[in-house]
N, C-alpha and C positions, 0 to 999 in steps of 0.2 A: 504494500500500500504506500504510495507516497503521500511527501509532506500535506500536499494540497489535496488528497481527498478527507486527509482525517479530519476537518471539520464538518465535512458532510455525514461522515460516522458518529459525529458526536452531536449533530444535529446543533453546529455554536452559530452564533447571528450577532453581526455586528450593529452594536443601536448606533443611529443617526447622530450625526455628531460628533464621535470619537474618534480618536486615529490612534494608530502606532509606529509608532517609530524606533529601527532597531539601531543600538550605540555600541559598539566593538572595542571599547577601552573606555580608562578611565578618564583617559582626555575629552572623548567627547562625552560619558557619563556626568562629570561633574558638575559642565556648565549649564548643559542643558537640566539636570534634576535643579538648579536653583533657578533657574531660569521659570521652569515650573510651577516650584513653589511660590514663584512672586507674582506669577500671573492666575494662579490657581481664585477662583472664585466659591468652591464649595471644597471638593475633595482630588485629589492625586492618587492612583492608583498604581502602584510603582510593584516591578517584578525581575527579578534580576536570577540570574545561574549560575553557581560556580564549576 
């Protein structure tokens, strides 16, 4: 199964609105998580992997 069906297996749906954006180090993780938190208007939903 590839990447791009298993959200068809899991039946996920993305709500209007959101985006994601993926950050490959901590150069680009840091600026952009404060960059976040200062425009953030209700909540930041933040997911990271080691």
């Amino acid at each position: 199964m590839s990447a791009d069906s298993s959200a068809l297996q899991w039946n996920c749906q993305w709500t209007p609105g959101n985006r994601v954006h993926l950050l490959c180090s901590g150069v680009e993780y840091f600026p952009a998580l404060l960059r976040a938190i200062d425009q953030a208007s209700i909540e930041i939903h933040l997911e990271t992997y080691i």
